[in-house]
MIDREN-18720 format. One record per atom (N, C-alpha, C, CB): residue number from 1; atom name; x, y, z. Coordinates in pm, whole numbers, always signed. Atoms other than C-alpha are relative to their C-alpha. Glycine has a CB too. Example, Ala and Ser with C-alpha at 12.3 -4.5 7.8 and 13.67 -1.06 7.14 Angstrom:
# residues 2
{1 N {+89 -119 +0}};
{1 CA {+1230 -450 +780}};
{1 C {+90 +120 +0}};
{1 CB {-99 +3 +125}};
{2 N {-82 -119 -6}};
{2 CA {+1367 -106 +714}};
{2 C {-77 +109 +73}};
{2 CB {+41 +46 -142}};
END
This chain:
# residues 101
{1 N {+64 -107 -74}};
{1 CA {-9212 +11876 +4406}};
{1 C {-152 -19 -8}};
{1 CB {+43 +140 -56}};
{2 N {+110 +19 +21}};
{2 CA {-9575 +11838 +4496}};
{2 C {-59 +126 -6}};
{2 CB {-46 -82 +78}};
{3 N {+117 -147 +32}};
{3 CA {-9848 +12092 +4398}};
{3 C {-26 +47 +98}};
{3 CB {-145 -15 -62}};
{4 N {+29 -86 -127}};
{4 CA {-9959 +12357 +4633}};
{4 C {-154 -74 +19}};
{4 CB {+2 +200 -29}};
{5 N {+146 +64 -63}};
{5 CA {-10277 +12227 +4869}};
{5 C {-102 +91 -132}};
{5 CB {-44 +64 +223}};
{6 N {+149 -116 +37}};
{6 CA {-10625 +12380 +4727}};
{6 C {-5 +58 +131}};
{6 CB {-183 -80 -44}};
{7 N {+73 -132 -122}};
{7 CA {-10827 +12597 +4955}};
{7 C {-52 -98 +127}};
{7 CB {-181 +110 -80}};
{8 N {+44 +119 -83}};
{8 CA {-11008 +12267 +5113}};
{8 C {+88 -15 +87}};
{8 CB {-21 -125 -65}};
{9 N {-86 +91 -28}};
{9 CA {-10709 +12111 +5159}};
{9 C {+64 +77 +145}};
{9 CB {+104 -30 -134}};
{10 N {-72 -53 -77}};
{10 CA {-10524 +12394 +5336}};
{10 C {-46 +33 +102}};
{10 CB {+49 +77 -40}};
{11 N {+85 +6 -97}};
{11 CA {-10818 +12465 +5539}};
{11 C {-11 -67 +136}};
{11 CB {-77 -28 -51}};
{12 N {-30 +104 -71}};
{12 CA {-10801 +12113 +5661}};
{12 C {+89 +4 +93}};
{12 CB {+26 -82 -64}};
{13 N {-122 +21 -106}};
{13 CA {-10524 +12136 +5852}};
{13 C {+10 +110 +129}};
{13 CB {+148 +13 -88}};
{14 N {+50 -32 -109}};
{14 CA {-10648 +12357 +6061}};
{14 C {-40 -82 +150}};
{14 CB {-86 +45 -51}};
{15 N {+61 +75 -34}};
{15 CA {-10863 +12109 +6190}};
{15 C {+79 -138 +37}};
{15 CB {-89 +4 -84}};
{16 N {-77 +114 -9}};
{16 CA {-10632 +11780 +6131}};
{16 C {+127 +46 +64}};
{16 CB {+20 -68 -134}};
{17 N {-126 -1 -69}};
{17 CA {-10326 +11945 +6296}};
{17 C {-3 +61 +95}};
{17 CB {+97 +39 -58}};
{18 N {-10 -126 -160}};
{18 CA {-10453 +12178 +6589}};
{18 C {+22 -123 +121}};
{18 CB {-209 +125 +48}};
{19 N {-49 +101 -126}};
{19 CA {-10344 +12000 +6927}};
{19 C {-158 +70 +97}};
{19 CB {+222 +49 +91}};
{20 N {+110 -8 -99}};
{20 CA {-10693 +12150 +7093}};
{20 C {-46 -88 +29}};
{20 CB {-91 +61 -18}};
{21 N {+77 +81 -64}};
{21 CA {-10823 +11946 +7348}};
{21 C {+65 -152 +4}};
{21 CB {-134 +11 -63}};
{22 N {-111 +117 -37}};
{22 CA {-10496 +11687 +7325}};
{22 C {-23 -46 +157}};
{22 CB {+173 +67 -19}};
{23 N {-24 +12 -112}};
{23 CA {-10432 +11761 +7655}};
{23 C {-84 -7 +104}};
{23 CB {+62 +67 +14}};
{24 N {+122 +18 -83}};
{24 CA {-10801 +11766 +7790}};
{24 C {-37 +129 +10}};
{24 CB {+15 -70 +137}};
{25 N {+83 -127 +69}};
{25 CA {-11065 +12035 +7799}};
{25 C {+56 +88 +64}};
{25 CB {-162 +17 +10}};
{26 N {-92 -111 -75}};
{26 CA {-10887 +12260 +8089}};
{26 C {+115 +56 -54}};
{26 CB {+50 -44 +115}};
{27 N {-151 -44 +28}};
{27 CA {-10562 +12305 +7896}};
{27 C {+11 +121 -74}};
{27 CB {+80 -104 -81}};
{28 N {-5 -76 +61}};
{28 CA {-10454 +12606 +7833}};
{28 C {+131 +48 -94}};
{28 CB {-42 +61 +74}};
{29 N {-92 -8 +58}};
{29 CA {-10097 +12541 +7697}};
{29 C {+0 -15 -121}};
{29 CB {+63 -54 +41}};
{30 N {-23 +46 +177}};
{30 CA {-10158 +12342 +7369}};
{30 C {+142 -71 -3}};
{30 CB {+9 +159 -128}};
{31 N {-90 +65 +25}};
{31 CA {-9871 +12262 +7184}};
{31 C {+139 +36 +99}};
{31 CB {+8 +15 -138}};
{32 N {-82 -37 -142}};
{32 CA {-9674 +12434 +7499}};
{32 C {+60 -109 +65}};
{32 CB {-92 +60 +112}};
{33 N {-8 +103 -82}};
{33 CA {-9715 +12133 +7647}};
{33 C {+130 -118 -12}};
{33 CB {-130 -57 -19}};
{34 N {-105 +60 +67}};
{34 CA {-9418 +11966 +7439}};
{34 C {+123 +34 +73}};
{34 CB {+5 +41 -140}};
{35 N {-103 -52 -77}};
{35 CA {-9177 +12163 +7633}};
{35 C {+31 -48 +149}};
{35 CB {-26 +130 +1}};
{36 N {-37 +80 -146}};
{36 CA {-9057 +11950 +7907}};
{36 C {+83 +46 +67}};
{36 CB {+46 -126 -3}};
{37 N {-163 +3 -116}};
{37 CA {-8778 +11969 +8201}};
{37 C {+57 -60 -88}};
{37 CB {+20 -92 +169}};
{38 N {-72 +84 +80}};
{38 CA {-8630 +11690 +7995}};
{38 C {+55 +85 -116}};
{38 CB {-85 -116 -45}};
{39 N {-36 -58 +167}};
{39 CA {-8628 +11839 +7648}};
{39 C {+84 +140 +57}};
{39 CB {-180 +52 -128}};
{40 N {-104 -106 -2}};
{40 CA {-8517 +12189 +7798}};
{40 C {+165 -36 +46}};
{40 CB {-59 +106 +99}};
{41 N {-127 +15 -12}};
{41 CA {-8241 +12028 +7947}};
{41 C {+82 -88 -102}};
{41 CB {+13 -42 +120}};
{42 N {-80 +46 +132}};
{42 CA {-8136 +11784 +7654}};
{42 C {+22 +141 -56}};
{42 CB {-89 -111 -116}};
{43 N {-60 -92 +24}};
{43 CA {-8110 +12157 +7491}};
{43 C {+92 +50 +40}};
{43 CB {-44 +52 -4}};
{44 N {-91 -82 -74}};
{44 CA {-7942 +12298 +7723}};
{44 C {+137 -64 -27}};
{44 CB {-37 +9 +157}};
{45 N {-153 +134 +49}};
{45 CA {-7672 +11983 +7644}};
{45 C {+31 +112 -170}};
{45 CB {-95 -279 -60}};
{46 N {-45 -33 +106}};
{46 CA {-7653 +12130 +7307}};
{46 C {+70 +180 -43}};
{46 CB {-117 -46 -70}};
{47 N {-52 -121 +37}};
{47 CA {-7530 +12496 +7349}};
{47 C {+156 -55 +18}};
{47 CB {-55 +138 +95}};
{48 N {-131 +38 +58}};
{48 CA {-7156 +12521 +7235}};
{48 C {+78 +138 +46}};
{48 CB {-5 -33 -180}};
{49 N {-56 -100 -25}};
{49 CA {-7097 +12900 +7302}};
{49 C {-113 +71 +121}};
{49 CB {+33 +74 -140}};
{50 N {+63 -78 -88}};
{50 CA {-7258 +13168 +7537}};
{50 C {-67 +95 -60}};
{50 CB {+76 +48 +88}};
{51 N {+43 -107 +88}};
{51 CA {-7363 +13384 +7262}};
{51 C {-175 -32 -23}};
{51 CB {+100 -5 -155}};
{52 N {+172 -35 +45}};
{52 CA {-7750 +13505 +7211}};
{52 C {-28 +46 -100}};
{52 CB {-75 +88 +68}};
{53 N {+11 -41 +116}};
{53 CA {-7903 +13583 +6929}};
{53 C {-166 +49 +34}};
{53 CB {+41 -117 -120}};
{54 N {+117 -43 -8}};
{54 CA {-8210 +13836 +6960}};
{54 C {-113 -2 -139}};
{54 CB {+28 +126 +51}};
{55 N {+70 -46 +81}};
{55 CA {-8481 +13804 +6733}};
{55 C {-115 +117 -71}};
{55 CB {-15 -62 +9}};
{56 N {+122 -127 -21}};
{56 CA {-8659 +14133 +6786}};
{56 C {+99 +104 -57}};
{56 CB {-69 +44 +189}};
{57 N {+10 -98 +68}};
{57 CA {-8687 +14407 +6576}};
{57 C {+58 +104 +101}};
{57 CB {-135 +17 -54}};
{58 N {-37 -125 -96}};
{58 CA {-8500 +14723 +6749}};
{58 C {-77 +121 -48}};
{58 CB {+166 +37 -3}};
{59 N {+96 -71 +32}};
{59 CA {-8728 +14959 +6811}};
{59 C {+57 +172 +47}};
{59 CB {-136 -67 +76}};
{60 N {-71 -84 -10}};
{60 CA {-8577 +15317 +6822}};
{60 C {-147 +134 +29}};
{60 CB {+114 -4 -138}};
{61 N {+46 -98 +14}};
{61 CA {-8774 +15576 +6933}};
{61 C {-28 +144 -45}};
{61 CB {+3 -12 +40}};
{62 N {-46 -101 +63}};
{62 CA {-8894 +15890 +6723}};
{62 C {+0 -72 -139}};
{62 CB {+134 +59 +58}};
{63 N {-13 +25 +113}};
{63 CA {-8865 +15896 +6313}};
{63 C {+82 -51 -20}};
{63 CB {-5 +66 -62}};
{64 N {-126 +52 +65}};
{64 CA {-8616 +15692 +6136}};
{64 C {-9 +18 -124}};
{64 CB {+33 -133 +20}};
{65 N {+21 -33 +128}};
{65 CA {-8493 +15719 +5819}};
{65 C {-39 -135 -107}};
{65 CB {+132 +76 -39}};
{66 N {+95 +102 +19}};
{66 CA {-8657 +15365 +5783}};
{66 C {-136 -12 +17}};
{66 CB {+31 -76 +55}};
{67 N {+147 -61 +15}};
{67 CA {-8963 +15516 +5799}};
{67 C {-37 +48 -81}};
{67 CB {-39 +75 +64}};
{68 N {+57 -112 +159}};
{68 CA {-8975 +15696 +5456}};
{68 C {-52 +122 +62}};
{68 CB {-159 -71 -118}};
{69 N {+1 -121 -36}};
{69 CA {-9062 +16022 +5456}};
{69 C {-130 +45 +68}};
{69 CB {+30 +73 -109}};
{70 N {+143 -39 -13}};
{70 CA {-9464 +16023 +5543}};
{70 C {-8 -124 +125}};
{70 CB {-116 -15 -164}};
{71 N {-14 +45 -117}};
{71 CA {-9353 +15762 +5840}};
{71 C {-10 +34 +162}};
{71 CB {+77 -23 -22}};
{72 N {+57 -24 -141}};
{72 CA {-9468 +15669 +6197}};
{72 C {+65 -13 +81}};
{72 CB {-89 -59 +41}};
{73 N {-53 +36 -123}};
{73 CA {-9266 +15676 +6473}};
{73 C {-58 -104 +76}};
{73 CB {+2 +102 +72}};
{74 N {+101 +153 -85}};
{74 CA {-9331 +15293 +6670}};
{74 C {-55 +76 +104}};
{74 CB {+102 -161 +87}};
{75 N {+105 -5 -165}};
{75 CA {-9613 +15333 +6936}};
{75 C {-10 -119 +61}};
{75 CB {-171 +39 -12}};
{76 N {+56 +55 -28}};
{76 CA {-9713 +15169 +7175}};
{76 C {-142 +37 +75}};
{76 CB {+74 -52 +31}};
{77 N {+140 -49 -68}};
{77 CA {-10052 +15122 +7302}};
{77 C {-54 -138 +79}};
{77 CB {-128 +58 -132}};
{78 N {+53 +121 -109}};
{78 CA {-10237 +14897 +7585}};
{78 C {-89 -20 -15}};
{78 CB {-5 +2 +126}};
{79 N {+146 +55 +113}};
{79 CA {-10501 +14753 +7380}};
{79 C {-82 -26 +166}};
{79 CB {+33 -213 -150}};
{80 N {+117 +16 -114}};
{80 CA {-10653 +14610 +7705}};
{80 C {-12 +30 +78}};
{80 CB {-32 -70 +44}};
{81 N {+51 -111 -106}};
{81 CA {-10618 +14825 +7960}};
{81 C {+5 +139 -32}};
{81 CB {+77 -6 +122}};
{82 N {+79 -130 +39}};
{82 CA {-10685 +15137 +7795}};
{82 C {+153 +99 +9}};
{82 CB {-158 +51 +134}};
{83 N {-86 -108 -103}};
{83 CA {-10356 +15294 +7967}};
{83 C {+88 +84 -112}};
{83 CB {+122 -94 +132}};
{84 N {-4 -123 +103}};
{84 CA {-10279 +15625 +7818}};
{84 C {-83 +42 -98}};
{84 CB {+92 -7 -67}};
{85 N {+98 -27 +111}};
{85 CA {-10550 +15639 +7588}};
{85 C {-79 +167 +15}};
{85 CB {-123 -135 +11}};
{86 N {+141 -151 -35}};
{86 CA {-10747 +15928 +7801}};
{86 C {+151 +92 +46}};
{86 CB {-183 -33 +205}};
{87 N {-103 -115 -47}};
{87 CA {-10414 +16123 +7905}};
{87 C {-50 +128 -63}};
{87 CB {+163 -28 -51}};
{88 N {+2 -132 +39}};
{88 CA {-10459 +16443 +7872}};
{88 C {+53 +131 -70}};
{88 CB {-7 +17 +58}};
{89 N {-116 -52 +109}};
{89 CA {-10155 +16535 +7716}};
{89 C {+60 -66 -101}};
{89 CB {+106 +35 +55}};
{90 N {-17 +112 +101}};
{90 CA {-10167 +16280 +7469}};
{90 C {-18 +56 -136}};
{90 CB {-103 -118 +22}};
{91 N {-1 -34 +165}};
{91 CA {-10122 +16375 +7100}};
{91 C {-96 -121 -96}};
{91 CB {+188 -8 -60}};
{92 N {+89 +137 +77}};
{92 CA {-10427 +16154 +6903}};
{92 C {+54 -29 -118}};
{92 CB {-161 +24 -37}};
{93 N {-29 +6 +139}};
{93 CA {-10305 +16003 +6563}};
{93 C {-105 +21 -65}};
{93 CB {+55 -111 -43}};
{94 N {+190 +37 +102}};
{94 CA {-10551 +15984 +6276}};
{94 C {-82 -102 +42}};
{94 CB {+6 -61 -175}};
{95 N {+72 +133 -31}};
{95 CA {-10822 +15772 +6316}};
{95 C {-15 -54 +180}};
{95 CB {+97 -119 -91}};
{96 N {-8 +35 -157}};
{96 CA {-10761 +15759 +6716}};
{96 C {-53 +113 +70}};
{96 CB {+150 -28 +56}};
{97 N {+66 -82 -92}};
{97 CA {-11005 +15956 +6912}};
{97 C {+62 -18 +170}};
{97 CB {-161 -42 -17}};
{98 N {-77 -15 -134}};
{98 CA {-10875 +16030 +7254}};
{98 C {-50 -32 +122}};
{98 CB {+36 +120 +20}};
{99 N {+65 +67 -76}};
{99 CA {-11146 +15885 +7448}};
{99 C {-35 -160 -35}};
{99 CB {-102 +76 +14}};
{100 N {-1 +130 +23}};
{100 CA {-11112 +15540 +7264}};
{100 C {+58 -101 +86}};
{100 CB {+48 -12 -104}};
{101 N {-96 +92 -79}};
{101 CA {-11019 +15235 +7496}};
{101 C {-47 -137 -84}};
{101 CB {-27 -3 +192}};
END
């Protein structure tokens, strides 16, 4: 088993493993770019059943009792277009002024 990186080290790889500017200065995919016609369809060779498997969190609207007792009901909010922020019948949490976008 080898030792954990240092701080340098782990740093590094930032730098030594980012794919920026692989693909030339316009690209905005990155490592996206790996994803071929080809490769999706060699995958596609490899399914066996029809079954999906979601990886997302179910999000239930309202308290749960996975919320502990001083718990937030999930929000959402539209960080970049502002939308709902100024409603007028909007309930502000803490910390969220009602004219914030």
């Amino acid at each position: 088993m080898s030792p954990d990186p240092t701080e340098s080290e782990l740093l590094g790889y930032f730098t030594r493993l980012s794919n920026r500017g692989r693909w030339g200065p316009g690209d905005s995919l990155g490592t996206v770019n790996h994803i071929t016609d080809s490769r999706r369809a060699r995958a596609a060779g490899l399914i066996r059943s029809g079954v999906t498997v979601s990886c997302a969190r179910p999000i239930t609207p309202g308290p749960s009792a996975d919320d502990g007792p001083t718990g937030i009901a999930p929000q959402r909010f539209m960080l970049r277009t502002g939308q709902g922020l100024a409603d007028p019948d909007r309930v502000a949490r803490d910390g969220i002024e009602l004219g914030d976008r």
